[in-house]
N, C-alpha and C positions, 0 to 999 in steps of 0.2 A: 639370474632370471627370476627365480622366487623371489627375491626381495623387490625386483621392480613392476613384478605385479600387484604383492603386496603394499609397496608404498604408490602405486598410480589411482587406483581411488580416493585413496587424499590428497591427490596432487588435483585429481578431476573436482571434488568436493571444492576445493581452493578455488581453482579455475570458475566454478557457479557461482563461488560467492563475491568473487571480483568482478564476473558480468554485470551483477546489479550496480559496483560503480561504475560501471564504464557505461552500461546502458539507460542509468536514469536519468543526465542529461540530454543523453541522444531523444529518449522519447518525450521530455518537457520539449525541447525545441521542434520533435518533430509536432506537438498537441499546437504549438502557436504557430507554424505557420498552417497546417490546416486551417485556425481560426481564421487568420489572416486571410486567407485565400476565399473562406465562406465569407468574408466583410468585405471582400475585394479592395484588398491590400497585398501589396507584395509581401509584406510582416520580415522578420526578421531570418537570418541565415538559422540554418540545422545546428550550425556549431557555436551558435550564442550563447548556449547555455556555458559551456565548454570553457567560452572566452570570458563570461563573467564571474565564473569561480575563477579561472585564475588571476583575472586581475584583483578579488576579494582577497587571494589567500598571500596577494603581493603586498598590498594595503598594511597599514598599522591597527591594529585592534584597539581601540578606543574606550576606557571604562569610565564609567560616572563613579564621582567621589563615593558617594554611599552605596556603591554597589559591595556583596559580600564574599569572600574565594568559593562561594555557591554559584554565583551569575557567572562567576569564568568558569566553570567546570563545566555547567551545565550544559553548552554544544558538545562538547566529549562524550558526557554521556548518553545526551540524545543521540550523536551519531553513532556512535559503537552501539547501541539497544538498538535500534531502528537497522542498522545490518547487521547486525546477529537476528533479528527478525525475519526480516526477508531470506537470510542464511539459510531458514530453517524450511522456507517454502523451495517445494522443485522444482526449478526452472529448468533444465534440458535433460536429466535424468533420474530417473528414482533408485537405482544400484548403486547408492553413496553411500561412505557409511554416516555420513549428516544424518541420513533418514530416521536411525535410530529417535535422533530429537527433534524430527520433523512433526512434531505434535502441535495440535490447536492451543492446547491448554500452556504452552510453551511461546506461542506464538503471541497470544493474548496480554500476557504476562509481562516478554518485552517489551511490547507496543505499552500498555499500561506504564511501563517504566519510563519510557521517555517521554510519554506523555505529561507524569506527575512531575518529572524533573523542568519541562518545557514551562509548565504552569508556574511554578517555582521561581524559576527564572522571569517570569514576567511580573511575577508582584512583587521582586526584589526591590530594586529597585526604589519601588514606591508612587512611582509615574500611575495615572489615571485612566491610560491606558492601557497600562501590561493589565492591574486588576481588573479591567471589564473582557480584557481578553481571555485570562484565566478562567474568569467564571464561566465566560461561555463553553471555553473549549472542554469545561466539568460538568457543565449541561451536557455540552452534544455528546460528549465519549458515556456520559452513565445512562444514555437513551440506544446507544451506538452500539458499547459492548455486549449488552445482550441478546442481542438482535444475529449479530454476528459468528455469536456461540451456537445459538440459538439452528441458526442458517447450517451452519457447517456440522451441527448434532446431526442433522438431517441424513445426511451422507455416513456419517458415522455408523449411526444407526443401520446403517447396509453394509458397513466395512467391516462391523462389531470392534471398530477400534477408532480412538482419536487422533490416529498416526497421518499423517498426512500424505507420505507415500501409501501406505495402505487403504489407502482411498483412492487413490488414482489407481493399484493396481487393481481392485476390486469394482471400477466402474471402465477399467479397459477389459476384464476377464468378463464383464456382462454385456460387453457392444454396446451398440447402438437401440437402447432400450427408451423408449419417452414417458418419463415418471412424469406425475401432476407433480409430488410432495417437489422435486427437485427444481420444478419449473418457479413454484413459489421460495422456496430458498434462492434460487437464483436472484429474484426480483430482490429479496431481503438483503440480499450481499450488494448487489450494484448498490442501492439505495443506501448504505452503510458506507459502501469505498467513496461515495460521493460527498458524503459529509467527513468524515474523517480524512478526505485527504484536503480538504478546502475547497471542493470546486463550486460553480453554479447549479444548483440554483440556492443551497444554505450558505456559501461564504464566495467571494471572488479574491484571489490571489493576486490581480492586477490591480488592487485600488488599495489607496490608504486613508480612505475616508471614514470616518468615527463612525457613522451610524452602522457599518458593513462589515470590520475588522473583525476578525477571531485568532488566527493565525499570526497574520503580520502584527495586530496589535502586541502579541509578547516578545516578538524578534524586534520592534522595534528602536528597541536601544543598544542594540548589538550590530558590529562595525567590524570590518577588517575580516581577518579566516574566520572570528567566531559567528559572523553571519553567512560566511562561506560554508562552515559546515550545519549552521541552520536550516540554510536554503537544502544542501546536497541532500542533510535528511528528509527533507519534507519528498524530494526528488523520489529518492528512494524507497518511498513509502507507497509513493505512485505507483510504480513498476511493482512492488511487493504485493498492491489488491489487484496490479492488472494478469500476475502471472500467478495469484490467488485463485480469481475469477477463471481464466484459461484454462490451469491447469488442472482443477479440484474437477469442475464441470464438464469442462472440451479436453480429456488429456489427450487424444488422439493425435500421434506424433512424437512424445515422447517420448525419450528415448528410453529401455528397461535392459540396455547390458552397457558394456563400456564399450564396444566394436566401432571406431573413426566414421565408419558410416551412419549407425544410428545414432551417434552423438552428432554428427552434421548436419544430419536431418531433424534430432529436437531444436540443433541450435536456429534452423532456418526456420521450423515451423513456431517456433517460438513467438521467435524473431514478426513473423507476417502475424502473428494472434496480436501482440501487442500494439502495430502501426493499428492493425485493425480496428481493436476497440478504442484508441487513440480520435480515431476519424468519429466514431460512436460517438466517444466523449465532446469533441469540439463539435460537432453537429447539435447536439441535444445543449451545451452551453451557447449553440449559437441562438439558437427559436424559444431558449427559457429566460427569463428575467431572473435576476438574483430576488430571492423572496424576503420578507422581511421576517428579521428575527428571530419572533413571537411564532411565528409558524412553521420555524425548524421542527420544534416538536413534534409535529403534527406529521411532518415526511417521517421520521423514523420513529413514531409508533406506526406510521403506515409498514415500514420496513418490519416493525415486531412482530408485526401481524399476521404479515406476509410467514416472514420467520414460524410462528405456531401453528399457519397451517400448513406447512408443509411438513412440520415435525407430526402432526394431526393427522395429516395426509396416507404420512408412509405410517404411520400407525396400525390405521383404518385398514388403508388399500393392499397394505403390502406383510407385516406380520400380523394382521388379524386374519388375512386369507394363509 
């Protein structure tokens, strides 16, 4: 009996980190048919995402002659960075023992990793588009990342730690408290997952048109599983700032022992946080225009901004009082 209590939080830790593959196709297909239904379109089934990794990973993976044992590696390690990433965020429980590395400054780190690796991969190559894709995706992430630290120091700064479960448990031990500093962090973080994961209104994920490209321009030349696992990561990365955003900000619901009940009840409130801001997200890409390029910048200094006043905020308001 001791031993299988002692090995069932690693078995739960497991069970977390396998949620986020199971759940970031279910929430890419459930973001397109909301769109679809705002366009009045029927759009596609729930389980398309589902169907077109597998037909990807049945496929033959295709390299160009000059490509280098870098451009095949690099889905590997984009995928395995990008779920140890999200590993490290809590999604249904904070009594893991993940938590211990449930840190920002951990989190950052591997998002950073697959990023340089992703960029990598597109100017292998040598094609005209992986390089413009590269560059962009090195603009947006060196305007992105600090902004994001930045956001999430905010909470820290009230947790007195970078821990990420100790953030949730220190904004579940204060209730339902309405901080300004957090409301502008809040703003910094959406404005951040929006760029960083490609959505509208800095990149569109549905077009493969030069002028728009960031993303897809460096997946571009990648075929077969290694664009299956391209796609899954980017998936993954979705659901990693929506249960980012959920959890850090709204933990309420989550689960804080191992007891079948409160874990059924993180995994369903979860579960409704994410459709939710899902319908957010395809709402707000329905009534914005994809913006031109030149004025990415501009949204995430907006996002920095946001980010200093709220680190300003709680300064002021909260350890200067």
């Amino acid at each position: 009996m001791d031993y299988l209590l002692t090995f069932l939080p690693w078995l739960l830790a497991a069970v977390q980190a396998l949620l986020y593959l199971a759940l970031a196709p279910l929430l890419a297909g459930w973001l397109r048919r909301i769109k679809a239904r705002l366009q009045n379109r029927r759009g596609p089934s729930l389980w398309q995402p589902y169907r077109d990794l597998y037909k990807l990973f049945g496929k033959e993976a295709r390299v160009a002659t000059t490509a280098s044992p870098l451009f095949r590696a690099a889905p590997y390690i984009v995928f395995v960075a990008t779920w140890l990433a999200a590993a490290t965020v809590p999604l249904i429980a904070v009594d893991l023992p993940t938590a211990m590395v449930a840190d920002i400054i951990v989190l950052a780190g591997l998002l950073a990793l697959a990023r340089f690796f992703l960029a990598l991969a597109g100017m292998d190559i040598g094609t005209a588009f992986g390089g413009m894709g590269a560059s962009r995706e090195m603009l947006v992430s060196a305007l992105a990342e600090p902004a994001m630290l930045m956001a999430v120091f905010t909470l820290a700064m009230t947790a007195h730690s970078t821990n990420l479960a100790s953030m949730i448990d220190a904004q579940l031990a204060a209730g339902l408290v309405l901080r300004p500093s957090f409301l502008f962090a809040l703003g910094a973080l959406v404005l951040v997952a929006i760029a960083e994961t490609g959505r509208i209104p800095v990149d569109n994920p549905a077009t493969h048109l030069e002028l728009t490209m960031i993303h897809e321009a460096m997946i571009l030349e990648y075929s077969g599983r290694h664009l299956a696992l391209m796609e899954w990561a980017a998936q993954i990365k979705l659901v990693l700032y929506g249960a980012l955003i959920a959890n850090v900000f709204f933990p309420w619901g989550i689960a804080q022992s191992t007891a079948p009940t409160a874990l059924a009840t993180g995994a369903l409130v979860i579960l409704l946080k994410l459709l939710a801001l899902a319908v957010a997200l395809a709402i707000s890409e329905t009534v914005l225009a994809k913006m031109r390029f030149f004025r990415a910048p501009a949204l995430l200094n907006l996002a920095l901004l946001l980010a200093l006043l709220g680190l300003l905020g709680h300064v002021i308001l909260e350890v200067g009082s």
